[in-house]
C-alpha positions as CSV (number, residue, x, y, z in Angstrom):
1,X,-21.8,-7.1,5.3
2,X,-18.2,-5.8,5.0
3,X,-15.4,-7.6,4.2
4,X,-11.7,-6.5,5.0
5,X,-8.8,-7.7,3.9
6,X,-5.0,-6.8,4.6
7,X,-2.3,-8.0,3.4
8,X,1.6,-8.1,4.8
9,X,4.7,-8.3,3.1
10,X,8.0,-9.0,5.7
11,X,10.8,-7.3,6.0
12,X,12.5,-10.2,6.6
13,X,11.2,-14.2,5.6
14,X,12.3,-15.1,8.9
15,X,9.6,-12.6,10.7
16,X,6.5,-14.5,9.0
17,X,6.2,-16.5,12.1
18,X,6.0,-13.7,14.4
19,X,3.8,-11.3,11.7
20,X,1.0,-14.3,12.2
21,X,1.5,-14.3,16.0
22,X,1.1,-10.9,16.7
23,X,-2.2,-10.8,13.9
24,X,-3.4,-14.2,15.6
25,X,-4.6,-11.8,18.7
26,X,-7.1,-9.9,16.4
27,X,-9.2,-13.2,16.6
28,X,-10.1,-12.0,19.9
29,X,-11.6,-9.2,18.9
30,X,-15.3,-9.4,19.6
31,X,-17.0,-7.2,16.9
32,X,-15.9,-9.5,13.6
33,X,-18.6,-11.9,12.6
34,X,-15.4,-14.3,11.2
35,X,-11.7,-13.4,11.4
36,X,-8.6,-15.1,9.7
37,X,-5.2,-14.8,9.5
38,X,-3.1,-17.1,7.1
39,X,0.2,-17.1,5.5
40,X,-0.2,-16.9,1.8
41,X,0.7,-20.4,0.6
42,X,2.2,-18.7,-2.9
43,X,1.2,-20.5,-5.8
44,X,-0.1,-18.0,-8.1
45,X,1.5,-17.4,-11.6
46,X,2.0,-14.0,-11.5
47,X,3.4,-12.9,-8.3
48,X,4.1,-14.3,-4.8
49,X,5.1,-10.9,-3.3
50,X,2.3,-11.3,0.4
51,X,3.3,-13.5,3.3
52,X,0.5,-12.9,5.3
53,X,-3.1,-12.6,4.6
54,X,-6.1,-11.1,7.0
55,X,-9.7,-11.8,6.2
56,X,-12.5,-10.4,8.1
57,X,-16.0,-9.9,8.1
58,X,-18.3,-7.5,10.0
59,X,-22.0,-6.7,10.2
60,X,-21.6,-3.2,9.3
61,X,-19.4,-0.1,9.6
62,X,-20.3,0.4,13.1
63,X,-18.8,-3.0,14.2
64,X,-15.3,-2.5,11.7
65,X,-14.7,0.9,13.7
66,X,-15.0,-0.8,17.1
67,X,-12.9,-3.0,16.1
68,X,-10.3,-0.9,14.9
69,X,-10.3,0.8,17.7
70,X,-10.1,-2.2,20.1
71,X,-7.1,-2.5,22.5
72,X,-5.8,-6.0,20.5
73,X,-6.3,-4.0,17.3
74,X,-3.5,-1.8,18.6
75,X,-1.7,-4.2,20.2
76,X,-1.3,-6.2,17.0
77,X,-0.1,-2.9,15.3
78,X,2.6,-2.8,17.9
79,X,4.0,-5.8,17.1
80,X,3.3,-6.2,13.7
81,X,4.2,-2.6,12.2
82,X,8.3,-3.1,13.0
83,X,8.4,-6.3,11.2
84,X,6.4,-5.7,8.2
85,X,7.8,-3.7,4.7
86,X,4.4,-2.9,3.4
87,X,0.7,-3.4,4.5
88,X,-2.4,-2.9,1.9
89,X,-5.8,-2.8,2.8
90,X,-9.0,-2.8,1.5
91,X,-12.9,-2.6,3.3
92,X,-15.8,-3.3,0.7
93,X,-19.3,-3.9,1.1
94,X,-20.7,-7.4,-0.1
95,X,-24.0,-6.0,-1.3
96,X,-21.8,-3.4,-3.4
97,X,-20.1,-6.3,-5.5
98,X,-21.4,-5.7,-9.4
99,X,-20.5,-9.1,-10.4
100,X,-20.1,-12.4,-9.1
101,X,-19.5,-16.1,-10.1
């Protein structure tokens, strides 16, 4: 299983609402065995930089790429990309994780 993750930081605070509303429409993607989107709810110690978090997880790299290229994926990059300041990423397989508690 692969798991994505992506996380947002806003431009502006006042955008959060609308980063979550246009990421909400990737839940309507078919090819993800679970989707969420979440604003970060900022209680770690160190830093508190993310506003919005996505979570996903797909069967394999097959259904990840159909995903990405699915007309809400780009959709949601319309109306996310203007109000966002930086976006990381990061796609890892489950069976690849060398340690675990």
């Amino acid at each position: 299983m692969i798991r994505h993750i992506v996380l947002f930081i806003a431009k502006d605070r006042v955008d959060i609402d609308r980063i979550v509303d246009g990421l909400s429409i990737l839940t309507s993607i078919p090819h993800a065995r679970r989707i969420e989107i979440a604003r970060n709810r900022k209680t770690d110690q160190f830093g508190n930089d993310v506003d919005v978090v996505v979570y996903g997880e797909f069967d394999n790299e097959t259904e990840l790429a159909a995903y990405k290229a699915h007309d809400l994926y780009k959709e949601s990059i319309k109306r996310v990309r203007p109000l966002r300041e930086l976006r990381f990423a990061a796609d890892y397989d489950s069976m690849d994780v060398a340690w675990q508690i």
